[in-house]
N, C-alpha and C positions, 0 to 999 in steps of 0.2 A: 504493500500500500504506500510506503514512503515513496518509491519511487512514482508511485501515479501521482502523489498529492504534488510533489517535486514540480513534474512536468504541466500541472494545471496551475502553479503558480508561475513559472517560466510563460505562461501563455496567454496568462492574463495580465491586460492594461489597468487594471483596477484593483482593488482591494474583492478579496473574493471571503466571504461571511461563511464561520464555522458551520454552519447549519447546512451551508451549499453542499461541501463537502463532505458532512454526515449523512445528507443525504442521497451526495452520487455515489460512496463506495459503503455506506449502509451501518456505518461506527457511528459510537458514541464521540460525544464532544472530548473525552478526557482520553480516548483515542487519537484524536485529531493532534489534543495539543502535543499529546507526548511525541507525536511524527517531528512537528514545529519544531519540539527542544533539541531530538535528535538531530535534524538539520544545523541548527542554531548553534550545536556541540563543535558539527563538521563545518563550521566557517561561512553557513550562509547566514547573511542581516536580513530577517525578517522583521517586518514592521507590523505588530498588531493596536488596534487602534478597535475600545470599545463601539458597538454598533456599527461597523462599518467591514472590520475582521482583520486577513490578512493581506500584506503584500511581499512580494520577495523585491528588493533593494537592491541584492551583488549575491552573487554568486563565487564561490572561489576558486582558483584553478586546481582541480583534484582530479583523479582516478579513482575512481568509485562506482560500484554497482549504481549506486542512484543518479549518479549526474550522467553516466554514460547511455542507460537508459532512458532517462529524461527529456534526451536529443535524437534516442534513434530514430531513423525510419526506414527498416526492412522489414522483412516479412521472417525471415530467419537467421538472417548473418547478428549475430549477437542479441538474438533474445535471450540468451542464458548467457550470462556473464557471472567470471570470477576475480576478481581483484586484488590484489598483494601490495600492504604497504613495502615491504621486500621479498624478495624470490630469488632462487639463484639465476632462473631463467625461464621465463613466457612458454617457450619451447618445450621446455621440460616437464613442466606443467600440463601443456598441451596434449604432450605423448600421454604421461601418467594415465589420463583420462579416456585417451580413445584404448589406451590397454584395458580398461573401463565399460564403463558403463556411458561414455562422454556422445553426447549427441551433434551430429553434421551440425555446422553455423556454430557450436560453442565458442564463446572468445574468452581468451584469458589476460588480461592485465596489468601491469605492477607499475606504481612511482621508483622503485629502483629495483635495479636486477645485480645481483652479486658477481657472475658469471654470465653476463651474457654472449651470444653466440653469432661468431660471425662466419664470413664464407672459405669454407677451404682450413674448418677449427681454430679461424681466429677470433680472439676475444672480441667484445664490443665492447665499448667504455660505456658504461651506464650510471652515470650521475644521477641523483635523485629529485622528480622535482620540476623536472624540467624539460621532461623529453616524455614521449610513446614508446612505449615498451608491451607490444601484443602480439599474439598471435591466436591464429581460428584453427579449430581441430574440422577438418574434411571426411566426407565420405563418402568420393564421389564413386559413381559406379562407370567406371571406364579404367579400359587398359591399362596397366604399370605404365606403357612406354608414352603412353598421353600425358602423364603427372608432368613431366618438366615443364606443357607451358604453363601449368598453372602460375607458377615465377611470374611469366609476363602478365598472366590476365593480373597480378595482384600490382604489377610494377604501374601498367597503367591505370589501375584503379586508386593508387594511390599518386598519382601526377594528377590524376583528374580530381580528386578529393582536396589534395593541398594546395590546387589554384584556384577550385574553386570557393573557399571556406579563408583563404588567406591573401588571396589576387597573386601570390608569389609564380614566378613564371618558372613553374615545375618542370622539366624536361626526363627524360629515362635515359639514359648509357647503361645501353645493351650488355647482360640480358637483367640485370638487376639490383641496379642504384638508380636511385633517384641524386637531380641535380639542379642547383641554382648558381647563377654567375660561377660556371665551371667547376662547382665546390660539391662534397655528397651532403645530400641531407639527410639522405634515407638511404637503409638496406632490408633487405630481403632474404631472408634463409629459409627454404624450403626442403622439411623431411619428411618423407614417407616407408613405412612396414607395407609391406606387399608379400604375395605368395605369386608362385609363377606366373598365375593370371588373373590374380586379385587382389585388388587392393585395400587393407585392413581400413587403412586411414593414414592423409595426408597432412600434416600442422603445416603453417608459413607463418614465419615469424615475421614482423616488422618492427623496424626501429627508426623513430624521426624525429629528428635534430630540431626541438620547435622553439624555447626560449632562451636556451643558453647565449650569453654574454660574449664569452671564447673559450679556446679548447686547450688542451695540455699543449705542451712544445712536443713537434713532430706531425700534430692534427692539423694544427691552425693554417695551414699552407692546402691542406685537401679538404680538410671540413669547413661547414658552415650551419649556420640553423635557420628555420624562418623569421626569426627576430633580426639577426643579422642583415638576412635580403630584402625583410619585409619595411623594416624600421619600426616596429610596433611588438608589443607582445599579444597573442594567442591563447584562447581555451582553447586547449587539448581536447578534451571532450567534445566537442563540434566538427574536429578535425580526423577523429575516429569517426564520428558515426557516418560524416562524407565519407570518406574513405570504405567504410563497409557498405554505404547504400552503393556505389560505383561497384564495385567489388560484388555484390547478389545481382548488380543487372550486366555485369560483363559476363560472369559465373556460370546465368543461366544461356546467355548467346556463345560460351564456348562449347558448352552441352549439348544444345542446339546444333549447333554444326559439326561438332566434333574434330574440332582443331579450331585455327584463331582465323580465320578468313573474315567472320564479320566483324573483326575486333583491329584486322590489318592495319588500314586504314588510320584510325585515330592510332594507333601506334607509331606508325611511321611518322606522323604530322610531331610529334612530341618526342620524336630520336634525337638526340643532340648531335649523335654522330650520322646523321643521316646528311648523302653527297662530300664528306667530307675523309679525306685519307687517315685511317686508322693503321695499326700495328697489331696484327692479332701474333698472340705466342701461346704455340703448342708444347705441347713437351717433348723439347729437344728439337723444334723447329720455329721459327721468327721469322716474319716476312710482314710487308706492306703492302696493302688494299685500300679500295675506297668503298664507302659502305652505301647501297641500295637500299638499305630497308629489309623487312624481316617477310621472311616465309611465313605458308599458312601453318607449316610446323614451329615456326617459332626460331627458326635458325637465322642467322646473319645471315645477308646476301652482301657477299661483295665484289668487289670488280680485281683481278688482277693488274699487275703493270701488262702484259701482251694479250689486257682484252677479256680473257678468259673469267666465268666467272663461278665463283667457288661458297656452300652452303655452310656457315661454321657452326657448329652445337656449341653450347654453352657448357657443355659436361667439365672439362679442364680446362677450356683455353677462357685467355682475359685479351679482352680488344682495349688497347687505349689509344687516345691520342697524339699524333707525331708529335706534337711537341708539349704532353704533358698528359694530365688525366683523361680530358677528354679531348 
C-alpha cells in the first residue's frame, strides 16, 4: 500500500484528504498515517495541513521499493522489485533468484554494490549514493544462441531511457557501453545458465554513472556521469523506470521477430561508432575497419581497408576508437 499511496501523492497537484485515501485502498485513517510516517522516516516532506490532508513537497533521491514503483510504467519489467541498501552485486542477487523461485521482469536494486561486476570479470566501482546499480532476472523462451542480443536490446533501451528522462545525448559503443561526450556512463553485463537448448534464465546487469561529481585517478579520463554532461543533478528513480518501460517495449519486438531487425534501425541512428574507422582486437589479431552498423544478429558490420566486408561478434573482441575510446 505504501507504494500506491507514494504514487497518488506524486500525482497529485493538490492536497489529497485522509478519507480519499481510506477510501480508494479500503484502511483505516491510522493506516494511512502510519504509511505518511514511514515515508517521512525515508526522506520524503510531506505536508499535512488539518481539513485539507496531505501533500508530498520533495521527494529524495533513493532506491527503494517504493519510489521505484511509484514511477513505473510497465506491465512487467519491475513489478517485483528488491532493493539493497548494500549488496555485493545486482547480478548476484539476480542469479540467486532465478536458481529460485525468481519471476521473468524481476529487478533487483542497490544504492551500493561491494563487488560489483564488470565485463570480461572486471570490477565496477560502485560508490554509494549516487549511481544505478540493477539488474532484471529473464526468462525468455528462445534459443541459448539468441541470448547475446539481449546486451543490445538493453544497451538501447537504456540510450533511449537516459535521453529521454535527462535530454543527455546518450549514444551506445558497440556492443555495450553507453556514452556521452566520448566518456562511458553506463555498462552492461549480461549472464545466462542455459542447458543445450534451454534457457534457465538470463540476468543483465546495469550500471549508470548518474550524479557523481568525479571519478578516482585513472577513471576520470574515460568516465563520466549525467550530472557531468547534463549540468544538473537527476532522480535515479525516473531514470530506471525509463529505462525499463524502453526495455519491455524493445523486449517484446525482439521476441516478435526473433533477432533485432525491428530494433536495427534506432540502433544504428544512436552508434557512436557508426561511419566512422574503429580498431576491432581479436585475440591474437588487431586490425582497422570502419563500422556500418549492426546486423539483425546483433554483430558489427564493418568495412575492410580493400573493400571487403567482415560480421564481428561481440563474444571476445572490443572495437574502439582510432584515436581513443570511441
Amino acid at each position: 500500500m505504501k507504494n500506491e499511496i507514494l504514487a497518488v501523492l506524486k500525482n497529485s497537484r493538490d492536497y489529497i484528504s485522509g478519507q480519499q485515501l481510506c477510501d480508494k485502498f479500503r484502511v483505516s485513517r491510522t493506516a494511512v498515517w502510519k504509511v505518511m510516517e514511514q515515508l517521512k522516516e525515508e526522506g520524503y516532506e510531506i505536508e499535512a495541513v488539518r481539513n485539507r490532508g496531505y501533500r508530498l513537497k520533495s521527494c529524495p533521491d533513493v532506491i527503494s521499493e517504493a519510489e521505484i514503483l511509484s514511477v513505473l510504467q510497465t506491465e512487467w519489467a519491475g513489478r517485483r522489485t528488491v532493493c539493497y541498501k548494500e549488496t555485493d552485486s545486482t547480478n548476484n542477487r539476480a542469479r540467486d533468484a532465478g536458481e529460485k523461485d525468481g519471476v521473468h521482469g524481476m529487478l533487483f536494486a542497490a544504492e551500493r554494490q561491494s563487488a560489483g561486476k564488470g565485463r570480461r570479470g572486471r570490477a565496477w566501482d560502485s560508490p554509494g549514493g549516487s549511481s544505478i546499480y540493477m539488474s532484471i532476472l529473464l526468462r525468455p523462451d528462445i534459443r541459448p544462441a539468441k541470448a547475446p542480443m539481449l546486451t543490445l536490446v538493453m544497451g538501447l533501451s537504456a540510450a533511449e531511457g537516459i535521453k529521454e528522462t535527462t535530454g543527455v545525448d546518450a549514444k551506445i559503443k558497440w556492443p555495450n557501453d553507453i556514452v556521452a561526450d566520448g566518456k562511458k556512463i553506463c555498462g552492461i553485463l549480461t549472464e545466462m545458465v542455459t542447458e543445450i537448448e534451454y534457457i534457465n534464465y538470463v540476468v543483465i546487469g546495469v550500471g549508470i554513472n548518474v550524479n557523481q561529481e568525479s571519478f578516482p585517478e585513472g577513471l576520470e579520463g574515460k568516465a563520466t556521469s549525467l550530472r557531468i554532461a547534463g549540468g544538473r543533478t537527476f532522480g535515479r528513480a525516473e531514470i530506471i523506470a525509463a529505462v525499463l518501460k524502453a526495455f519491455e517495449k524493445n523486449y517484446e519486438l525482439f521476441l516478435e521477430a526473433g533477432d533485432l531487425s525491428q530494433l536495427r534501425a534506432r540502433y544504428d541512428r544512436l552508434l557512436v561508432n557508426l561511419g566512422r574507422d574503429v580498431r576491432v582486437l581479436e585475440p591474437g589479431n588487431e586490425y582497422e575497419a570502419r563500422a556500418k552498423g549492426i546486423s539483425d544478429e546483433g554483430e558489427l558490420i564493418v568495412t575492410l581497408s580493400d573493400g571487403k566486408e567482415r560480421h564481428v561478434f561481440s563474444g571476445e573482441v572490443s572495437v574502439r576508437g582510432i584515436y581513443g575510446y570511441v
